[in-house]
N, C-alpha and C positions, 0 to 999 in steps of 0.2 A: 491566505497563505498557500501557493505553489507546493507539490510535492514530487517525490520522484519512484512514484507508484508503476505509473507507466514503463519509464525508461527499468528501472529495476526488475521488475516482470518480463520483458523482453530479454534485457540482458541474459536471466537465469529462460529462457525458451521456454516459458511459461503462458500458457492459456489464462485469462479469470477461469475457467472451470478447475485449475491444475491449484491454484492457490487455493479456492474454496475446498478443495478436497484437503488441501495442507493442515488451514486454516480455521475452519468451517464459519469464514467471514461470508457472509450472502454473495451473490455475484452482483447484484442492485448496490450493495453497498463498495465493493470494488468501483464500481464502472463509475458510480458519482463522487468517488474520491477519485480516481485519474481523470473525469472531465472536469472537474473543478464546480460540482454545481452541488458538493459537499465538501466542507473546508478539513484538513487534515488536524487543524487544531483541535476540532470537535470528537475525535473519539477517542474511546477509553485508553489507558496506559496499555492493559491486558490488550488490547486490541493492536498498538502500535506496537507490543513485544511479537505478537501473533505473526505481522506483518517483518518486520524483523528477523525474525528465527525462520522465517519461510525463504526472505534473500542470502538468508544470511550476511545480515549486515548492523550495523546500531540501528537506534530511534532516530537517531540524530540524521542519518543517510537518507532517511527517510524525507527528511523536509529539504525544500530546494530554497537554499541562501542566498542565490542570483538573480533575485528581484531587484 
């Protein structure tokens, strides 16, 4: 499942280093959830609100529906 880690992170002019500070999500675990070689289904709810509260946006923003 596609997500919109990437584009959201840029959006807000954000570094992985600037979310991990937000966050305290690893920056290994940032970077394999925007290449896709960690699927965004796999992690915790806490982890997706984390993500979330740092774009300010829902969970749901999070996942890319245009598959």
């Amino acid at each position: 499942m596609k997500n919109n880690l990437r584009e959201l992170r840029k959006k807000n002019n954000m570094s992985q280093s600037d979310v991990l500070i937000k966050t305290g999500i690893s920056i290994t675990t940032i970077s394999q959830l925007e290449t896709g070689r960690r699927d965004i289904k796999d992690v915790t709810f806490e982890t997706a609100l984390k993500f979330a509260k740092c774009f300010n946006c829902t969970t749901e923003d999070l996942i890319n529906t245009e598959e």
